[in-house]
C-alpha positions in Angstrom: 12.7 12.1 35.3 11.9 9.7 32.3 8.3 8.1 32.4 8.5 4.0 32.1 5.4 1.6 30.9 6.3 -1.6 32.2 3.8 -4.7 30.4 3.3 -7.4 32.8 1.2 -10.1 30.3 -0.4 -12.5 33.2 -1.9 -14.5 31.1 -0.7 -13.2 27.3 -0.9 -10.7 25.2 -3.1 -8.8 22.7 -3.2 -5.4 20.5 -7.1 -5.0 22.3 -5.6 -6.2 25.3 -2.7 -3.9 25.7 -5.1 -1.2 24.4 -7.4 -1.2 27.3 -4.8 -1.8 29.8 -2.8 1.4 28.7 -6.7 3.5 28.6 -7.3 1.9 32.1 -3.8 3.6 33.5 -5.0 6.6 32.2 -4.7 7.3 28.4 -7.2 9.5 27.2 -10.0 7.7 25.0 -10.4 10.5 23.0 -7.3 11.2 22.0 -6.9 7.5 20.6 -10.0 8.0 18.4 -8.8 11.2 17.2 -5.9 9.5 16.1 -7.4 6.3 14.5 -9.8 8.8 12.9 -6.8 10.5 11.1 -6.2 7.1 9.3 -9.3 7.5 7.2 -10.8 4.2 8.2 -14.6 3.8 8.5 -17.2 2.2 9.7 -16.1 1.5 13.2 -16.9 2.8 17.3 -14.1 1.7 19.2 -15.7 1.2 22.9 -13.5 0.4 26.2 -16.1 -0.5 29.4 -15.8 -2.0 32.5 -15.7 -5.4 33.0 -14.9 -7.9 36.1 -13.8 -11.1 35.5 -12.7 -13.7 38.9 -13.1 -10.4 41.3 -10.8 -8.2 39.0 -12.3 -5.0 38.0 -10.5 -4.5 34.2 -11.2 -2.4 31.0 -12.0 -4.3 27.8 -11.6 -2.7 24.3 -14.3 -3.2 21.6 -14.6 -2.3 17.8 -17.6 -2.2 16.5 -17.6 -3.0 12.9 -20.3 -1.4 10.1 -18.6 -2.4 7.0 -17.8 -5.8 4.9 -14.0 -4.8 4.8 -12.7 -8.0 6.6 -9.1 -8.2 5.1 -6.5 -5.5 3.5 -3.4 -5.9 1.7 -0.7 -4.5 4.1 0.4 -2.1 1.9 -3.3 -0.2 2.4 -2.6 -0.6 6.1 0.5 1.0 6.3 -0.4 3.7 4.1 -3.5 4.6 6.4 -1.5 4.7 9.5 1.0 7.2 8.0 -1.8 9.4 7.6 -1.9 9.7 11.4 -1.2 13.8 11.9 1.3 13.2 15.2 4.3 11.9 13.7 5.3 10.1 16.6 2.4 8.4 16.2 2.6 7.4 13.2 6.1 6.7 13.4 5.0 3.8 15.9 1.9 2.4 14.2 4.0 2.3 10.7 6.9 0.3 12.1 4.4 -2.2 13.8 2.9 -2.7 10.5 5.6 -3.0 8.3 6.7 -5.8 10.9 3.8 -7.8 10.5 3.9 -7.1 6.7 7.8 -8.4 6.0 7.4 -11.6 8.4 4.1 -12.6 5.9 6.2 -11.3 3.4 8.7 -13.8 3.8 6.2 -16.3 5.1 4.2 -16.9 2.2 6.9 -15.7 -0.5 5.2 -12.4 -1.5 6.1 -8.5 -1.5 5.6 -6.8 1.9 3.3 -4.4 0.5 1.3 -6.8 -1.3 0.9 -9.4 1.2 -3.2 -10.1 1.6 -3.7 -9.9 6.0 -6.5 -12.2 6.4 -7.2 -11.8 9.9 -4.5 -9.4 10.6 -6.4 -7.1 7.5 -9.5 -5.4 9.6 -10.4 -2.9 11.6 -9.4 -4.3 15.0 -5.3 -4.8 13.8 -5.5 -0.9 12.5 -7.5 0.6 15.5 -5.1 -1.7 18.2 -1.8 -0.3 16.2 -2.8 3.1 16.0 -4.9 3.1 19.4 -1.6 1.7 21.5 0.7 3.8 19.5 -1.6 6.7 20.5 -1.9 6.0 24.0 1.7 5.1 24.6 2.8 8.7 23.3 -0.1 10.4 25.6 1.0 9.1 28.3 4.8 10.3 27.8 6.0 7.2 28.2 9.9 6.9 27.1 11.0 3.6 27.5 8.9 0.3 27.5 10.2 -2.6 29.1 7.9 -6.1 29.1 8.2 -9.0 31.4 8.4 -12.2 29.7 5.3 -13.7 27.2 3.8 -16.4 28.2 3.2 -18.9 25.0 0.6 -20.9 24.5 0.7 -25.0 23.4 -1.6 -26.4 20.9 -2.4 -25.3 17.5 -4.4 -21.5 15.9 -7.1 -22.0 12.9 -6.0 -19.6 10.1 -7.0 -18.6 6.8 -4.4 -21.0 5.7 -5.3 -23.6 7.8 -4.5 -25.1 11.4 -0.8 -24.0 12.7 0.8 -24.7 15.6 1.4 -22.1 18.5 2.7 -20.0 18.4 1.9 -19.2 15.2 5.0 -19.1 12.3 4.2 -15.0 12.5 4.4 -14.6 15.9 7.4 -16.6 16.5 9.6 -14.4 13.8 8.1 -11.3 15.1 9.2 -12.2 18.9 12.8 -12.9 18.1 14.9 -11.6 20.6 12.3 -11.2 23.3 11.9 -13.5 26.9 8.8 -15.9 26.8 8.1 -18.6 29.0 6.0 -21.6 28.8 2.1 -21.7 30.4 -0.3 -24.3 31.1 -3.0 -22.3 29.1 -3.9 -23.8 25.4 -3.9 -21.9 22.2 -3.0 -18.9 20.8 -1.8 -16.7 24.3 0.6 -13.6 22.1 -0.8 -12.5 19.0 0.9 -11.4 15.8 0.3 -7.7 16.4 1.2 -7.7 20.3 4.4 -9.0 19.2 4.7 -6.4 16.3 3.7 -3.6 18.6 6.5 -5.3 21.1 8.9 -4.6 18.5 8.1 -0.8 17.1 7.7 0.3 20.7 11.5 -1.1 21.2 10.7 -2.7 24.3 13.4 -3.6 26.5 12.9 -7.5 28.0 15.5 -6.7 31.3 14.6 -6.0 34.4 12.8 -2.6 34.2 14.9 0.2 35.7 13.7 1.1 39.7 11.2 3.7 39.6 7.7 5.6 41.4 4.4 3.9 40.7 1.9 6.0 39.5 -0.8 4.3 37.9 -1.1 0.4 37.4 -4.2 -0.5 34.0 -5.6 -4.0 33.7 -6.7 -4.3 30.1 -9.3 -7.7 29.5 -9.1 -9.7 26.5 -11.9 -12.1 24.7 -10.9 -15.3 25.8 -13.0 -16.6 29.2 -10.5 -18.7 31.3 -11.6 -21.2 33.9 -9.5 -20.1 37.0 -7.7 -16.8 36.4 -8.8 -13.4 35.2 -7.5 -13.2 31.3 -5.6 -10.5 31.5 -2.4 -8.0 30.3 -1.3 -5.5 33.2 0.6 -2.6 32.6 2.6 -0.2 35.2 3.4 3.3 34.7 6.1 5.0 36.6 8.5 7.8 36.8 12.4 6.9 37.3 14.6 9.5 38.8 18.3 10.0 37.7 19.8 11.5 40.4 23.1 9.8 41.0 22.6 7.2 37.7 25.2 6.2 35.6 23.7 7.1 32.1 25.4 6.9 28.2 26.7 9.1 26.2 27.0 8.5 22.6 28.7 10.7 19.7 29.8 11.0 16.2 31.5 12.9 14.1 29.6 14.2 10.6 30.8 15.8 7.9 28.3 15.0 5.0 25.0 15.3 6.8 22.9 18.8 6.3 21.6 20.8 9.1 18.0 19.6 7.9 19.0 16.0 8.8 20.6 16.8 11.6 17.6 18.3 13.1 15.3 15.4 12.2 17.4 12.9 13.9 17.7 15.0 17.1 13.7 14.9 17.1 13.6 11.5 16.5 16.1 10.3 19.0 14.2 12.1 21.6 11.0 10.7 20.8 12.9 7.0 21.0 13.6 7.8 24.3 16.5 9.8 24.5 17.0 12.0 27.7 18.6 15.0 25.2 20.0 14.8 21.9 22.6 17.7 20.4 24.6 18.7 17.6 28.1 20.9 18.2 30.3 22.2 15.4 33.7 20.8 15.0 36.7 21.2 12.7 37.7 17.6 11.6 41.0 17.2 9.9 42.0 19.1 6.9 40.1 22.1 8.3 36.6 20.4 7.1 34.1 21.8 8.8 31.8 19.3 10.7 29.2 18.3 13.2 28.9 16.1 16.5 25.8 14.6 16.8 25.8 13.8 20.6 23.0 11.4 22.6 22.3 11.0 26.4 20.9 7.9 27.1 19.7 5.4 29.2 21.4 1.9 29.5 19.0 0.3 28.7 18.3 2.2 25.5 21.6 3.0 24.6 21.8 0.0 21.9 18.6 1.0 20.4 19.6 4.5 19.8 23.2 3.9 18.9 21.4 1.8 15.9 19.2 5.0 14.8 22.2 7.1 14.8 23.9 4.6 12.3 20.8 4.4 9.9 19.9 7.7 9.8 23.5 9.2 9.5 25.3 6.6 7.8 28.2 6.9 10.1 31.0 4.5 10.8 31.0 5.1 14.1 29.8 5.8 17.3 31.6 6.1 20.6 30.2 5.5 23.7 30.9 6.9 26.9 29.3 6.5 30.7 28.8 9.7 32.8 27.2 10.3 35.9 24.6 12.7 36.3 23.5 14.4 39.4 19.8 15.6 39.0 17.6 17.9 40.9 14.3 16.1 41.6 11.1 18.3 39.9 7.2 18.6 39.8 5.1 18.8 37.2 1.5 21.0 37.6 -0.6 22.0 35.0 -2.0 25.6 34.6 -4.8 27.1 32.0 -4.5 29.6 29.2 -7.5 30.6 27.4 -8.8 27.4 28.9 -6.1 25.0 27.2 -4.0 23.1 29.4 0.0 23.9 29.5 1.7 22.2 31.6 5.0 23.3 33.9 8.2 21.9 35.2 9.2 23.1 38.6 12.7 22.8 40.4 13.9 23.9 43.4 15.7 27.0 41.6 13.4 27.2 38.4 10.4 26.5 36.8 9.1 26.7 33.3 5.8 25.9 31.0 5.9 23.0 28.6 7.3 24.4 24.9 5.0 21.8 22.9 1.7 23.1 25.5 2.7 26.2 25.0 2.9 26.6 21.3 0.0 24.9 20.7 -2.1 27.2 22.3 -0.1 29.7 20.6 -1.6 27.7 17.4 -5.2 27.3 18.3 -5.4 31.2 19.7 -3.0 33.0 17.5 -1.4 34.5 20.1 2.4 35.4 19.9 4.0 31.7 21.9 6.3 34.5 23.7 2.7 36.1 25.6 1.6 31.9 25.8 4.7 31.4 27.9 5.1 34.6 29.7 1.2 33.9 30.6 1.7 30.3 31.8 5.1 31.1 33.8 3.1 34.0 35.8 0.5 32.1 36.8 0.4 31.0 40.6 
């Protein structure tokens, strides 16, 4: 199964917005912290509480500011994210910043890295990056489609003065993406929704069919006079069995095992259902590789393009294949009081490599006793 987050933005969207919504569906609070925490930032409590608004019960995300550092250059933002221990993470937060930082790059006629975020340069763009980029991987989502934005009429006061929505930032950064128009005034996506939008590769077709299992309502600032001001987000599982999915490949003979590997992890943490690499005699007896991909249709373009950057192949062939798929469950058992998850099929089940080696990390026990303990258990 592949776990889909599906953003519905009723009414817009926003980094806080998006954050609360994905806490409300069940991201762990902590775990965002932890993560904003590894960017070295100070001075801050991020908060999410309850809060109704026109009979909706939602969550709304607050940062609490203690320092007079209002505005960064972007360079100092990316740099912090990148300190963030999960790469994954990281990986996410980085790209949405270096967005941001090469549209007001081009903007005002500056250097990426030496562009000077007014608003965009607190705490609130750095906690909303990091914290969604957190809770998207906690949850295990692989793909992200979003319905389309809503966008505002009117003009936004900046630090440059009054613009008209959306603003010039905003509008680069959601090229490519569905929008709509809305009766509502003013600024309705910001800059770093739309930049988050972008890292998280979301996908603005019809989300795939799949089984609800937790539905978040995230609040943002804004009061508005006859509707809740809200982003809602859906998380689901979508089961293969029977689905036509893509296969991609590519011959390699001048990349090194140590690439190889790091493009494996990374296609599967863009959402690949497996990544692999065969050996291959190419012509002339060189000795090669085959990188292959399984994919998703509706990822299948944005992985085929991380196979060309981080190779430098020519080319990549595409293929569709049907696969037949057992449906599984997922329980959770304890070892020396961590949590390891396992994977159960009709024929088969087995504990969670990741869970299990990080309990093998935190209790030094050999990850052969972590698993053999985890698969025994009842």
């Amino acid at each position: 199964m592949s776990r889909v987050l599906v953003i519905s933005p009723f009414t817009g969207l926003a980094g806080d917005m998006l954050l609360a919504a994905l806490v409300d569906a069940g991201a762990p609070l902590d775990v965002v912290r932890a993560a904003v925490a590894d960017t070295g930032l100070t001075g801050w409590e991020l908060t999410v509480t309850r809060h109704l608004t026109h009979g909706l019960n939602s969550s709304k995300a607050e940062v609490e500011v203690s320092d007079d550092a209002t505005s960064r250059k972007a360079g100092e933002l990316i740099a912090m994210a990148s300190r963030v221990h999960d790469r994954a993470v990281a990986d996410v937060a980085v790209r949405a910043l270096k967005a941001i930082a090469e549209v007001e790059g081009r903007l005002h006629g500056e250097e990426p890295a030496e562009v000077h975020l007014h608003e965009l340069g607190g705490h609130d763009t750095l906690v909303d990056v990091v914290g969604v980029a957190a809770a998207v991987h906690a949850l295990g989502v692989r793909t992200v489609h979003c319905e389309p934005l809503p966008l505002g009429t009117g003009t936004v006061d900046t630090a440059h003065g009054v613009l008209p929505c959306p603003a010039p930032a905003t509008a680069r950064l959601l090229a490519g993406a569905r929008v709509t128009g809305t009766t509502l005034k003013g600024e309705t996506v910001t800059p770093t929704a739309a930049a988050l939008l972008r890292a998280l590769d979301a996908n603005f077709d019809p989300p795939p069919t799949m089984r609800l299992e937790a539905t978040g309502y995230g609040a943002g600032t804004r009061v508005l006079r006859d509707r809740p001001n809200v982003a809602v987000v859906r998380l689901g599982e979508v089961t293969e069995e029977g689905r036509d999915l893509v296969v991609l490949e590519t011959n390699l003979d001048d990349v090194t095992g140590e690439v190889l590997g790091y493009v494996v992890s990374l296609l599967l943490d863009r959402g690949a259902l497996d990544s692999w690499v065969t050996s291959a005699v190419m012509k002339k007896g060189r000795p090669a590789h085959v990188l292959h991909t399984l994919a998703t249709p509706e990822t299948a373009d944005a992985l085929e393009k991380i196979m060309f950057a981080e190779t430098g192949t020519l080319g990549v062939r595409r293929s569709t294949v049907r696969r037949s798929a057992i449906t599984r469950v997922t329980d959770t058992v304890h070892v020396h009081g961590m949590e390891v998850r396992r994977k159960h099929g009709p024929h088969h089940g087995k504990p969670e490599f990741d869970d299990a080696a990080e309990v093998a990390r935190q209790t030094g026990l050999p990850l052969r006793t972590v698993l053999k303990m985890a698969g025994e258990q009842p």
